[in-house]
N, C-alpha and C positions, 0 to 999 in steps of 0.2 A: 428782762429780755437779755437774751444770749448776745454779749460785744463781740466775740470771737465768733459766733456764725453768721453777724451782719454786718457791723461796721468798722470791727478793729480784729478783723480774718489775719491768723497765722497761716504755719505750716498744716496740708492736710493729715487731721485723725481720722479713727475709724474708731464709731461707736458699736458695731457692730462687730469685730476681732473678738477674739479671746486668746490674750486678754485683750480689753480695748487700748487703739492707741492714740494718747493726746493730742487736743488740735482740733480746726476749725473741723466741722462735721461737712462741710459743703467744698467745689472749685472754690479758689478765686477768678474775679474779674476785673481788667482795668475801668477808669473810669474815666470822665473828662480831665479830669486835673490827673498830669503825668503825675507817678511814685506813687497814687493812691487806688487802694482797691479794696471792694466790697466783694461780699461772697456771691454765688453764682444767682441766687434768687434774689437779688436788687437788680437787674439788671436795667431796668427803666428810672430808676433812680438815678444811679451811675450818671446816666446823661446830662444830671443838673447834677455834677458835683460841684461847679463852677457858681453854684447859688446858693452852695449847704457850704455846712462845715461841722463833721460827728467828730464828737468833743472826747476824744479818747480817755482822758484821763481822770472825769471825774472820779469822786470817791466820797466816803464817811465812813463812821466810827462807830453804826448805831447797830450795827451785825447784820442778822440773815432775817430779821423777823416781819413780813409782810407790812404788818400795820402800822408798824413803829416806823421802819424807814419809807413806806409811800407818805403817812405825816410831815418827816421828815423834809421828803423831797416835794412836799404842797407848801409848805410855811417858810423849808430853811431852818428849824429850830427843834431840837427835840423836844418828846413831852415833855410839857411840867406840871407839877398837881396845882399849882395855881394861878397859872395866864393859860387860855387860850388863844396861840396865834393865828392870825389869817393868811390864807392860803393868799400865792400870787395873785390869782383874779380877783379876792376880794381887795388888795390892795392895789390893783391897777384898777379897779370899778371907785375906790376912795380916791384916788390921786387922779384920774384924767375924765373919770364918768364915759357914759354914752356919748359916741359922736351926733349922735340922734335923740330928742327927746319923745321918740316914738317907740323906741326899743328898750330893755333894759342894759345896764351898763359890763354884763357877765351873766353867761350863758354856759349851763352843762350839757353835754348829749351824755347823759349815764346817768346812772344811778346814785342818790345823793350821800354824802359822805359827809363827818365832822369835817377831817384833813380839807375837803376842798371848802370851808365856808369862813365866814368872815373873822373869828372869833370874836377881839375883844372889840373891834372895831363895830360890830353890830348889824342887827339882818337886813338894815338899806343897802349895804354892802353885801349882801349876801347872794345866791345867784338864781335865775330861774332854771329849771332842767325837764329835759324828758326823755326818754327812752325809746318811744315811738317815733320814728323820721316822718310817717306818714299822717299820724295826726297831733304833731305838735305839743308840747306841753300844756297838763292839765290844770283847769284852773281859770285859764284864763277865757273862754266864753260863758254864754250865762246857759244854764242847765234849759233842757228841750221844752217849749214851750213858755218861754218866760221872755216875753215883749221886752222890747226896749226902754217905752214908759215906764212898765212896771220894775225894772229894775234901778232907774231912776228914782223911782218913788219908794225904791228899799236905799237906797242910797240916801235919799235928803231925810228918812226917819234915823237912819245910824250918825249923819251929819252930828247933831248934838250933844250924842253920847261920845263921841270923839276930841280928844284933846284936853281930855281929864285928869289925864296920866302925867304924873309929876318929872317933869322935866329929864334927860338922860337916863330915867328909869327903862327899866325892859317892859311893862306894859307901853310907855311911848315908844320905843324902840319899833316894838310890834305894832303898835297901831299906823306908824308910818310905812314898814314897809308893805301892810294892807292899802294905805291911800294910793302906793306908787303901782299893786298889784291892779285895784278897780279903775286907774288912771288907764290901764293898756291894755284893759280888755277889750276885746273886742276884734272884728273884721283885721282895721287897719294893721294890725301887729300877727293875727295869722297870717295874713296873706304868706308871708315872708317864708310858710313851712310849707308851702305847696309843691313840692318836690314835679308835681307833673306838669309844671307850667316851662322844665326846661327840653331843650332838645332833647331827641333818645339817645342822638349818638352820645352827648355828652355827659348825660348816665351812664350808660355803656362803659363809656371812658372810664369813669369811677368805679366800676367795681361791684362786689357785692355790699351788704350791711354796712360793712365801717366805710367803702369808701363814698354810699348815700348819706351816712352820718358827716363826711367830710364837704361832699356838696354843699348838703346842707350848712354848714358852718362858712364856706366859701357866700350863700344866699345873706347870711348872719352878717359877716364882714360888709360887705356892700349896704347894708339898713344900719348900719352904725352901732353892732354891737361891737365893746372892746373889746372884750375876753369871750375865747370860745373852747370849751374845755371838751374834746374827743377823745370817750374811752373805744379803746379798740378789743375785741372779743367777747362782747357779752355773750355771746350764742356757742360761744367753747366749741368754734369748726372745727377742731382737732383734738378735741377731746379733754384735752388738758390745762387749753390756755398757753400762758407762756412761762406758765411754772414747770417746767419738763423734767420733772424728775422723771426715773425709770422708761416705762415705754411713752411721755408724753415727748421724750424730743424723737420719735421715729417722725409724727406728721408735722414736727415745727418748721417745717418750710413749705407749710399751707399759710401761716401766720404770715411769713415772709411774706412770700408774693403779693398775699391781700394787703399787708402792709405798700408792698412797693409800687402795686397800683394806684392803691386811692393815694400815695402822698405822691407820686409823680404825678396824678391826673391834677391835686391841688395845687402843685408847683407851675403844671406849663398853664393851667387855667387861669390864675389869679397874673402872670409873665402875659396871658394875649392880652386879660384887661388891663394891663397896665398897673397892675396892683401889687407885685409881687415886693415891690422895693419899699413899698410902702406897708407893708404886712408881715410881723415875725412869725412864723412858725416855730415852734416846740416838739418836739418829743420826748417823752419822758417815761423812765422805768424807775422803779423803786431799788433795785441793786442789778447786779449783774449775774455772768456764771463762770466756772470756774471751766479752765482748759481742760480738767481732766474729767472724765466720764464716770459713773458711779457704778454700781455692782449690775445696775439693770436697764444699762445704757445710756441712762440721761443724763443731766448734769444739777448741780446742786444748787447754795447760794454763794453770793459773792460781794459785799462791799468795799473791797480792797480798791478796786478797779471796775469799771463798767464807762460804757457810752453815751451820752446825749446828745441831740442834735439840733442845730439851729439852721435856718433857711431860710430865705429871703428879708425882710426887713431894711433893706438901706446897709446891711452890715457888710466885711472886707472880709469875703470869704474866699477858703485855701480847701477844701475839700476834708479834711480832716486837720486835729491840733493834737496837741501831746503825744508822747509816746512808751508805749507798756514795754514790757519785758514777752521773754519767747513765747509764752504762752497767754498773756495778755489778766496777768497774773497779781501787778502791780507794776505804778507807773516807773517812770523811766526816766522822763523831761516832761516839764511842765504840767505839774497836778491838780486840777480845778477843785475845789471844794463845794462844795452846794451851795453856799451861801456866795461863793463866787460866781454859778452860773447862773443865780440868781439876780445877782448886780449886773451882770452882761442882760440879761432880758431889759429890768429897768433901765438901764441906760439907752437902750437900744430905744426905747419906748417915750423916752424924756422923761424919767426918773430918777430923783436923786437918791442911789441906792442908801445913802448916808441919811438922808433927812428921815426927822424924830418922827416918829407916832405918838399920838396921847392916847395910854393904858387907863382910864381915870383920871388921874395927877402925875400919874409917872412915865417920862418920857421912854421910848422903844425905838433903835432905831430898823428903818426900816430892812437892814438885814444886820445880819450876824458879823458885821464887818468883813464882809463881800466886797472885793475889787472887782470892776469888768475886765474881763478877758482884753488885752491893750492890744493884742495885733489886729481883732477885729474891726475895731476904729482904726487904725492909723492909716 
């Protein structure tokens, strides 16, 4: 995601010049919090800046290459040929579980990935997902025509062959998080995906696809799921995504908007229930982009510098934190490191970003020697 055409907006460029010239590709706009301003397509955003705070200064070391740095920014740790680390959610599903034991404890809306799963930690911890907002992920009812009894009655025949598997081994591993899968089949745990059980206006409100997947995740929160992982753009409404090289940044403030919908419809939504203070939001991109515009008008990669954002949760938010350079290039004051905005989430969450993990026998702690961001507490 481009920081300079959403939350850490310079001077105006033009992608479009010849030659082109550097700088946010959109206005700016004020927002709630005096001194701070987003670009012209957050504008419903802008209104709760007084409950965000886009973290200007993140950064890492890991370059430009999609899969390495979205890992990267799931775990906190680059690869390594021999530990697989667990993404955030798997270890807020390890440390705090399901507020509910009707739901599971970590939920994807997209498409499943290593980076987002539990690694070493193992598939209890790992998450259920689906892609469809309107029928819920697969899996979890019993195929057409298959009674109740009778799945019962496949259920008490598997009983015996279960729990054979020697102890912390990966066949136990799996055969557990099969008993937690046949545990929440069923009625009780769909209901929760019936997106047409809410008002229309408040559909509406939301948006198209991502901001139904964000509803959806706001229905998630209230049934006690901990973790709700929303990817935004599977259906590429602009063609490119928000890798905008060349001509893909002409419609990236399609992306914008949809973005600024559906997270202001979930911000004042979760603020009327009462929930907003008690609920972190996240946003997260894998790297940033660079001020300057490339030969065919879009812009490149960037992990020098990029934005992420935090939102509601209980936390001591200023609208924005750190600060870049003219073109938003490299930080300035105060440069987050990933495994620092990572200790900011845990903490936020009642996590001891410091406390060990057990890798087999060998302890891990749970970040990279990640400090929380300290204004946000104080």
């Amino acid at each position: 995601m481009s920081q300079i055409d959403t939350f850490d907006p310079k001077k105006r460029g033009n992608s479009k010049s010849a030659p082109s010239l550097p700088g946010s590709d959109y206005d700016l706009i004020d927002t709630a919090v005096p001194g701070v301003r987003f670009t012209e397509h957050l504008a419903q955003t802008a209104r709760y800046a007084e409950q965000l705070t886009a973290v200007r200064t993140v950064n890492h070391r890991l370059g430009s290459e999609h899969a390495l740095a979205t890992n990267f920014v799931h775990t906190g740790r680059p690869v390594s040929g021999s530990t697989i680390y667990p993404s955030l959610g798997s270890v807020v599903a390890h440390e705090r579980g399901a507020a509910s034991d009707q739901v599971p404890a970590y939920m994807v809306i997209g498409y499943p990935n290593i980076s987002r799963g539990p690694g070493f930690l193992g598939s209890k911890y790992g998450y259920a997902y689906l892609v469809d907002t309107e029928s819920g992920p697969a899996g979890f009812a019993p195929p057409e025509g298959i009674a109740a009894a009778r799945m019962a009655a496949r259920q008490k025949l598997l009983a015996p062959l279960q729990g054979r598997a020697p102890e912390h081994s990966v066949r136990a591993d799996y055969e557990e998080a099969q008993r937690e899968a046949l545990r929440l089949a069923g009625p009780d745990f769909l209901r929760h995906f019936k997106l047409s059980e809410e008002p229309g206006a408040i559909r509406q409100r939301y948006g198209g696809e991502f901001g139904q997947r964000c509803l959806l995740a706001r229905r998630l929160v209230q049934a006690g799921v901990r973790f709700i992982e929303v990817s935004h753009n599977l259906n590429f409404i602009n063609g490119a995504g928000w890798d905008t090289h060349n001509e893909g940044q002409r419609n990236q403030h399609v992306l914008i908007r949809e973005l600024d919908t559906a997270l202001s419809a979930l911000m004042g939504d979760l603020q009327s229930k009462g929930l907003l203070d008690r609920t972190l939001i996240a946003l997260g991109t894998e790297f940033g982009r660079p001020g300057q515009f490339d030969s065919g008008g879009g812009r490149g990669h960037q992990s020098a510098v990029f934005s992420l954002l935090l939102a509601g949760g209980g936390l001591k938010h200023c609208g924005a934190f750190g600060e870049t350079d003219a073109l938003s290039g490299k930080p300035v004051a105060q440069p987050v490191a990933i495994p620092d905005f990572h200790a900011t989430i845990y903490a936020a969450l009642g996590i001891n970003p410091s406390k060990e993990l057990l890798n087999t026998s060998r302890p891990v702690p749970i970040t990279d020697n990640g400090q929380p961001i300290r204004a946000l507490f104080s």
